[in-house]
N, C-alpha and C positions, 0 to 999 in steps of 0.2 A: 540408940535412937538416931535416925538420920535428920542432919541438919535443912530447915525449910527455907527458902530464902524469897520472902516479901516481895511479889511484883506491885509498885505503885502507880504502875505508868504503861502502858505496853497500845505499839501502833503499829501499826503494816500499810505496806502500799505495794502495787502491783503495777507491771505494764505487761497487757495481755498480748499487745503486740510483739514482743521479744519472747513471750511463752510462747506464743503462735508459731514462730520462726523457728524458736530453738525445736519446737513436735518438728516442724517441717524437712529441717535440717536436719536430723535424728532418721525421721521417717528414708529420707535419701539415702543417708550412710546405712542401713538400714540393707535398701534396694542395692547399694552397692554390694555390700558384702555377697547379699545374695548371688548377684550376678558373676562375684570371683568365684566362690564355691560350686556352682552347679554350670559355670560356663568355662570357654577358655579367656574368659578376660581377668586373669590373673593379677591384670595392671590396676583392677579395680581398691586392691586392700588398701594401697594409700590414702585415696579421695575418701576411702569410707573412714578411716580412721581418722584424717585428720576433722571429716564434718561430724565424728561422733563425740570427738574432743569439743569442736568449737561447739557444739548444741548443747554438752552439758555444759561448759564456760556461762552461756544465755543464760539457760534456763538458771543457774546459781543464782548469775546475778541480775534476773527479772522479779526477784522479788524480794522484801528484806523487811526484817520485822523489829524494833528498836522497844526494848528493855530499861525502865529505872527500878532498879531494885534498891533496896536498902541501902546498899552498901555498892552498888556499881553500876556502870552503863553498858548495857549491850546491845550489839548488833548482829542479829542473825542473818543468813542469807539464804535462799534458795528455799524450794518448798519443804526441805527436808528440816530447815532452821540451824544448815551446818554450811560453813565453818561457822563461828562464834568469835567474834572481836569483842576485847572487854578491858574499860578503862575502871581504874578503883578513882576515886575521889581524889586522892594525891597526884592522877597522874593530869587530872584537868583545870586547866589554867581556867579562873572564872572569870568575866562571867559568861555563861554559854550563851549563843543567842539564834537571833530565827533570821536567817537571810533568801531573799528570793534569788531565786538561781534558775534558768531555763539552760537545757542541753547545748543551743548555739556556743553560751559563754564555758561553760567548762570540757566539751570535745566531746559530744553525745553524749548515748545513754551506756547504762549500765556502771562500772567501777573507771572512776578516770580523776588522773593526776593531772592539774593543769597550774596556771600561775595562781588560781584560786585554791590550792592543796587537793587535798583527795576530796571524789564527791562521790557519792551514791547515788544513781540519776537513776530514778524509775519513773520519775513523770516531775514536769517541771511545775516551780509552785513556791510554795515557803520550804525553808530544808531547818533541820536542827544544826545548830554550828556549835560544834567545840575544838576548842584549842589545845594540844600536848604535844610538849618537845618541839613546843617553837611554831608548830605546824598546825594549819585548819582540816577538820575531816568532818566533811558534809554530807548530812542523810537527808533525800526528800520521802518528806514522812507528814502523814495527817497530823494537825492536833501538834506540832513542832512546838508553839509555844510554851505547852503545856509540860512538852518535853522539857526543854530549856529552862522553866521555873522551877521542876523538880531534881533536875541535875545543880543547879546555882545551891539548891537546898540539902544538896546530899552532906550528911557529917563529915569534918575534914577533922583531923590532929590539929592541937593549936602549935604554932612556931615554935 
């Protein structure tokens, strides 16, 4: 019998303008490709490839869906819901909390390390904050408080 694991919590948020760009960018490298195979501009597979990297880089991280399950926190990214980041209860320092963060302060949008730690910028607003191994990693995510009550609540080992 396969193991079920208790979603308690689950939120999403989206910037469609980074979806928009990354179809755009995609669409381009896209037009590039074309033009190296059926022309002589041969020169083209670079630009195509490297904007077919950066569109899926975007599109990953325009969107991102944050998990309290029973037993862990997760953050999913991208429309596919992969990669998957995931902290157990041991590994988050409490108490989690909701802080306002706007893209100015942590270096735009999308995945970005700044003196505020790692953040999840999909649109600025309340973000879910927790702390592991010293360090904050922030999701802007609806409903963040709700997050944060349910994470402070997660079962821990006692000392």
């Amino acid at each position: 019998m396969a193991h079920v694991e208790r979603v308690l919590w689950s939120s999403h948020a989206s910037n469609r303008w980074m979806q928009a760009t990354a179809a755009l960018l995609g669409l381009i490298a896209v037009g590039l490709a074309v033009a190296g195979t059926v022309g002589t501009a041969g020169a083209m597979w670079a630009p195509a490839v490297v904007l077919f990297f950066s569109s899926l880089l975007l599109l990953v991280f325009a969107s991102v869906t944050v998990r309290v399950t029973g037993t862990a926190l997760e953050v999913a990214y991208g429309p596919l819901g992969r990669p998957v980041r995931r902290w157990s209860p041991e590994e988050i320092e409490v108490p989690a909390r909701v802080e306002e963060r706007r893209p100015s302060q942590v270096g735009g949008w999308g995945y970005r390390v700044s003196r505020l730690g790692t953040t999840v910028m999909v649109r600025g607003g309340p973000c879910l904050v927790i702390r592991s191994r010293g360090r904050d990693f922030a999701i802007s995510v609806d409903d963040a408080q709700r997050g944060a009550t349910l994470v402070n609540a997660l079962p821990r080992p006692a000392p």
